[in-house]
C-alpha positions in Angstrom: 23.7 -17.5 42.1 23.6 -15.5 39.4 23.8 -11.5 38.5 23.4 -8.9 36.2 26.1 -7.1 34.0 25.4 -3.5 34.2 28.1 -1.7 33.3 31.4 -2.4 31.4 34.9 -0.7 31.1 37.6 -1.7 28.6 41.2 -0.7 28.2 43.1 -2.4 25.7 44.9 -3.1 22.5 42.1 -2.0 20.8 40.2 1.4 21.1 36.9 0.6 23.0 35.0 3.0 21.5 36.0 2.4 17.7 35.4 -1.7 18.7 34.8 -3.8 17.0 34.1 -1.5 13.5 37.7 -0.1 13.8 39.9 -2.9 15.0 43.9 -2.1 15.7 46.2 -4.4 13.6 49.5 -5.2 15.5 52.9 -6.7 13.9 55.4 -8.0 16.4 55.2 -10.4 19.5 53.2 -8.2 21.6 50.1 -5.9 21.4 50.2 -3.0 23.7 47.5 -0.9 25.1 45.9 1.7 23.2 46.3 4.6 25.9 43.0 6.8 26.1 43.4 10.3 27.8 43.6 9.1 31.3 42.9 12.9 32.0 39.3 12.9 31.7 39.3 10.7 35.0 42.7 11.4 36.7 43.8 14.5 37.9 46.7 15.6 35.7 49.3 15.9 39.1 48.3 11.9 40.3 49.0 10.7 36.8 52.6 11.4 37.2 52.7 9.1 40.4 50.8 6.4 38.5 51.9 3.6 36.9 50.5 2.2 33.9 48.6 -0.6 35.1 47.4 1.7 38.2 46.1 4.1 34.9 45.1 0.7 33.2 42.8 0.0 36.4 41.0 3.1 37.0 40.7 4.2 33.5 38.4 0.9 33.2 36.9 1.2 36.2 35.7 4.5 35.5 34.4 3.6 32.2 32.0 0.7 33.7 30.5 2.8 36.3 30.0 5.7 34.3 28.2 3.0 31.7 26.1 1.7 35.0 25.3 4.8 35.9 26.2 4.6 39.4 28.9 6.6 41.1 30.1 4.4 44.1 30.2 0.5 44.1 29.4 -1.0 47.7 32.6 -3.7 46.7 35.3 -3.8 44.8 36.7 -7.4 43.7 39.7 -7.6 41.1 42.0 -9.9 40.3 45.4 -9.6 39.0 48.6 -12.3 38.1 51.1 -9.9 37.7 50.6 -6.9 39.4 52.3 -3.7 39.6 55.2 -5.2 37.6 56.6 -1.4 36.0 57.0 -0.7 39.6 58.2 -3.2 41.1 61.1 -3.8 37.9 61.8 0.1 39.0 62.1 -1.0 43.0 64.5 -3.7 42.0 66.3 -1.8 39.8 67.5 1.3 41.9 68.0 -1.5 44.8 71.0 -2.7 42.5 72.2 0.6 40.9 72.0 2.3 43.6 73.2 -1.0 46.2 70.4 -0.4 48.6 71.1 3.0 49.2 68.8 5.8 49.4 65.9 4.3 48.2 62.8 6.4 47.8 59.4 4.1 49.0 57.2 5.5 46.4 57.8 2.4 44.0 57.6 0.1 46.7 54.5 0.9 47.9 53.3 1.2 44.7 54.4 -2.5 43.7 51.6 -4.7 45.7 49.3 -6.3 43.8 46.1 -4.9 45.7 47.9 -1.1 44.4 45.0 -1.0 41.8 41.9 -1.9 43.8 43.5 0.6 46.5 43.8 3.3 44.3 40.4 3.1 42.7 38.8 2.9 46.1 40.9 5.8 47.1 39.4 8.3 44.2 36.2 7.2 44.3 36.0 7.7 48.3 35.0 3.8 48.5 35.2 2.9 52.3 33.4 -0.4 51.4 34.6 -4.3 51.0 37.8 -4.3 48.6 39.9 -7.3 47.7 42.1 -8.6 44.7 42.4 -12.0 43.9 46.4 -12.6 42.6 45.5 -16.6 41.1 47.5 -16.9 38.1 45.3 -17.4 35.3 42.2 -18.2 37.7 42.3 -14.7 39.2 39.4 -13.2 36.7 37.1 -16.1 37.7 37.6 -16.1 41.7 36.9 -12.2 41.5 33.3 -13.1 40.0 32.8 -15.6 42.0 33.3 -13.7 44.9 31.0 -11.5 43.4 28.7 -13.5 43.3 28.7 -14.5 46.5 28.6 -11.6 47.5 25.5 -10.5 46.0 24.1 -13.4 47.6 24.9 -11.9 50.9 22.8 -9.1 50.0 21.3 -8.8 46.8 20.7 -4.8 47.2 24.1 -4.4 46.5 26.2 -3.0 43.2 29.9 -4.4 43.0 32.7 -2.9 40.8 34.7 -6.6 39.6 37.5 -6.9 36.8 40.8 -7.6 36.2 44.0 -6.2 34.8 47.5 -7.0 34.3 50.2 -5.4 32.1 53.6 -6.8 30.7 56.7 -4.7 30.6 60.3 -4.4 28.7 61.6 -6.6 32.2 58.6 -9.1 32.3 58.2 -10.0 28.4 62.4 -10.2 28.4 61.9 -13.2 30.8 58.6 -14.6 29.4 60.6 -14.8 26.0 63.2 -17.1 27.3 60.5 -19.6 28.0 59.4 -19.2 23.9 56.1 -18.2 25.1 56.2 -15.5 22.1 57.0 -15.6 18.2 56.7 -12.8 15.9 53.8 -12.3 13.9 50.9 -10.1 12.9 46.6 -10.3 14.5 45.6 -10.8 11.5 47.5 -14.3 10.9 47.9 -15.1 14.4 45.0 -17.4 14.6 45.8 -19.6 11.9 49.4 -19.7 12.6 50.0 -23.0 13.5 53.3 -22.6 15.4 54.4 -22.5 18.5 53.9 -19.1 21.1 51.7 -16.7 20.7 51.3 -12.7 21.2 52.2 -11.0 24.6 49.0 -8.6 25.9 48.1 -6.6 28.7 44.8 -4.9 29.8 42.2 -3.8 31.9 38.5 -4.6 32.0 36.0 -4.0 34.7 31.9 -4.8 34.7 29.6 -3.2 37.6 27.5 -6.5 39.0 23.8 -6.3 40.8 21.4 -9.0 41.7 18.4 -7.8 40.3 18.1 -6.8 36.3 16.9 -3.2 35.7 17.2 -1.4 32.4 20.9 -1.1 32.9 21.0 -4.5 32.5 23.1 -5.4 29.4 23.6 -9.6 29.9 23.1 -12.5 32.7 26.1 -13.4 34.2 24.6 -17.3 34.7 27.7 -19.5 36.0 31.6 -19.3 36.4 33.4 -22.5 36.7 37.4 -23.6 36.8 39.3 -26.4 36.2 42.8 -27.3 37.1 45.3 -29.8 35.7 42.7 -32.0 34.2 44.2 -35.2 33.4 42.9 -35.6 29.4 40.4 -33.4 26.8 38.0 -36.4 27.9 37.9 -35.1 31.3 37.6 -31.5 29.9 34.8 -32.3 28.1 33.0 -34.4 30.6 33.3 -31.2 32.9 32.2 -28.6 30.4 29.1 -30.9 30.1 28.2 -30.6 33.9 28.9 -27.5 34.0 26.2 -27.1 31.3 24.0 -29.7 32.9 23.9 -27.7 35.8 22.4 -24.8 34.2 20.2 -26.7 32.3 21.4 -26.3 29.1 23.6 -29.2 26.8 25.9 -28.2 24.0 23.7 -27.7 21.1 22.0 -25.1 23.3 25.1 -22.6 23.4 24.7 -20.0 20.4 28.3 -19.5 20.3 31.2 -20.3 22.2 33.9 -18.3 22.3 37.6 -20.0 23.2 40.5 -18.6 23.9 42.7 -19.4 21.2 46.5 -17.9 20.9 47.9 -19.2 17.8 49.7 -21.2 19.8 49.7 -24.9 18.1 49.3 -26.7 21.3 47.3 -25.1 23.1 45.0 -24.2 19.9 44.4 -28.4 19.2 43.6 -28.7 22.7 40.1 -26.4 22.2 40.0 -28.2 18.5 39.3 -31.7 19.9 36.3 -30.5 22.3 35.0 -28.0 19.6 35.0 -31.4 17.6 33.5 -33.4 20.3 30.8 -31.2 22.3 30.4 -28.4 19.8 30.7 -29.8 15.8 27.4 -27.5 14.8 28.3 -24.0 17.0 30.3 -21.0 15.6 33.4 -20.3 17.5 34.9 -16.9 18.0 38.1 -15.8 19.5 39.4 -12.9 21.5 43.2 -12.8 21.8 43.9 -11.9 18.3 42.3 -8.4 19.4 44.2 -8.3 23.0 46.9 -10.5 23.3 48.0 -13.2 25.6 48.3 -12.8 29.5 46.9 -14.2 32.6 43.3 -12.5 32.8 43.0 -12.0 28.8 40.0 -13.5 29.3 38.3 -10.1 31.1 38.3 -8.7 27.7 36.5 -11.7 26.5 33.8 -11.3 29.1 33.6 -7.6 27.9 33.3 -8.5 23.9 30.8 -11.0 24.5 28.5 -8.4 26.7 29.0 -6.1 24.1 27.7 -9.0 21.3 24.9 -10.0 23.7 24.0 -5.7 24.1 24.5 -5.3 20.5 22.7 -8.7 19.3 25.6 -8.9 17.1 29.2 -10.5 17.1 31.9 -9.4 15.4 32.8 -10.4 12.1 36.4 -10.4 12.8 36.3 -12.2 15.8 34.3 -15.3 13.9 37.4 -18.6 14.2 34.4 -21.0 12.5 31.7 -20.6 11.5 29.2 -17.9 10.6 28.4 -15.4 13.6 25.2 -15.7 14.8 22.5 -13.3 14.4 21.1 -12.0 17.9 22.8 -14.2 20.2 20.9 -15.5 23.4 23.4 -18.0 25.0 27.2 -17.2 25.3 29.8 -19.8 26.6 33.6 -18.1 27.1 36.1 -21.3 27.5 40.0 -20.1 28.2 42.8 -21.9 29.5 46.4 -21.2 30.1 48.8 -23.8 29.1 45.9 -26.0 29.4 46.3 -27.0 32.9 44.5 -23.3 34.0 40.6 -23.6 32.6 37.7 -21.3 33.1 34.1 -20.9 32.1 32.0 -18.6 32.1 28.4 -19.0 30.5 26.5 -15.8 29.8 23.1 -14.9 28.7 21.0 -12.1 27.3 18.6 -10.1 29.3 
């Protein structure tokens, strides 16, 4: 099954509508989001209620239906790792200060991890199918997938599908202990060659149908994970099915885009396949732009639409290679750790 990408919504690091001509430079060990006016789609009295990733969410949302065209989806399917973590570090926090006393439910309720997908359904008036996916790093990819299948179910249908998670001063504190994160700049990060990485957060959503119309900005052709594979060898051997399957073989990918950290590790781990499957494709990268988290590789889904729209990929995302001039066949490869692996294959209309 396959489906059409018809509208797209970004919130990021980077400004969406100054990407990728204007890119944002960030120093540090984390990128954080580049805060649009959230009034122009909130009403100024529910922003105060909102958390950021709640913003995050519908700010994106917003922007993918608007860029559809449509006004009300007839599903919406997101997935999530972290979820409403401002919220619930604020929950947990009065339950200690104040020792359990007198607590007030707002940040409670607003701490669930379906809060977002709610809360856009709520504003737009959206009675329909509505579920969030909370699998780690896979939570992206069994969001499209249900997609998918659910445009299967009835082809007639438009579904609002994304992801988002954020990272707060409580969540990053943690995440650090683990030396996840080093201290660094975008523009080096790539090249480091050290271990950790750059912390990110952000939201991205894309309005799927079944049928292309002139809306239609790329072919969402396959999504495919992998867990725990036991060696690159079996990595590669997958990646080649998963190709097979959609008749294609390496050499026919225009470019493939990875999802490299600057983490030393995890970065040789995508070097040995590139070598392998891919010794004659550019490679591009996303997370020097957004950062490192769970469903980072949303935004990668959203800058390679916006390559396959354009018929041109960023300079500044180019890893090896010279960028290819008009694009046809896009292969996004990210994993977490490298236990957590996901493709996605897309193609121009």
């Amino acid at each position: 099954m396959k489906a059409y990408i018809q509208g797209t919504g970004s919130i990021s690091a980077q400004d969406s509508n100054a990407f990728p001509t204007g890119i944002r430079e960030y120093e540090g060990n984390r990128l954080p989001v580049a805060d649009p006016d959230y009034k122009q789609w909130i009403d100024i009295k529910q922003i105060r209620r909102m958390g950021r990733v709640i913003k995050m969410g519908v700010g994106a949302s917003h922007i993918s239906l608007q860029d559809a065209g449509i006004t009300l989806p007839d599903a919406i399917i997101m997935g999530t790792a972290y979820g409403c973590l401002a919220d619930t570090g604020v929950f947990l926090n009065k339950l200690v200060t104040q020792r359990e006393d007198m607590l007030t439910p707002t940040a409670f309720i607003q701490s669930t991890h379906n809060t977002v997908g709610g809360q856009i359904a709520l504003m737009l008036g959206c009675h329909a199918y509505n579920n969030t996916f909370v699998h780690g790093a896979f939570s992206l990819e069994n969001a499209l997938q249900d997609s998918l299948l659910f445009l299967h179910e009835d082809p007639s249908r438009k579904i609002l599908a994304g992801a988002v998670d954020e990272i707060t001063d409580y969540s990053h504190s943690i995440l650090s202990r683990f030396g996840l994160y080093k201290n660094t700049s975008t523009a080096a990060l790539l090249h480091s060659g050290t271990p950790g990485t750059m912390a990110g957060e952000g939201a991205a959503f894309f309005v799927l149908g079944a049928e292309k119309n002139e809306q239609s900005k790329a072919e969402l052709a396959g999504v495919e994970m992998l867990y725990k594979p036991s060696s690159a060898d079996e990595t590669a051997m997958h990646i080649q099915r998963f190709l097979q399957r959609h008749g294609l073989k390496p050499a026919d990918i225009d470019l493939l885009i990875t999802g490299r950290n600057g983490d030393a590790k995890g970065d040789a781990y995508y070097g040995v396949i590139e070598q392998q499957l891919f010794p004659q494709q550019p490679v591009a990268a996303f997370k020097h732009f957004c950062g490192e988290y769970p469903t980072a590789a949303a935004f990668g889904l959203w800058m390679a639409v916006k390559a396959l729209q354009n018929g041109q990929v960023p300079a500044a995302a180019m890893f090896k290679g010279e960028a290819p001039e008009q694009p046809r066949t896009i292969l996004i490869w990210n994993h977490q750790h490298t236990t957590h692996h996901a493709l996605i294959l897309l193609k121009a209309c």
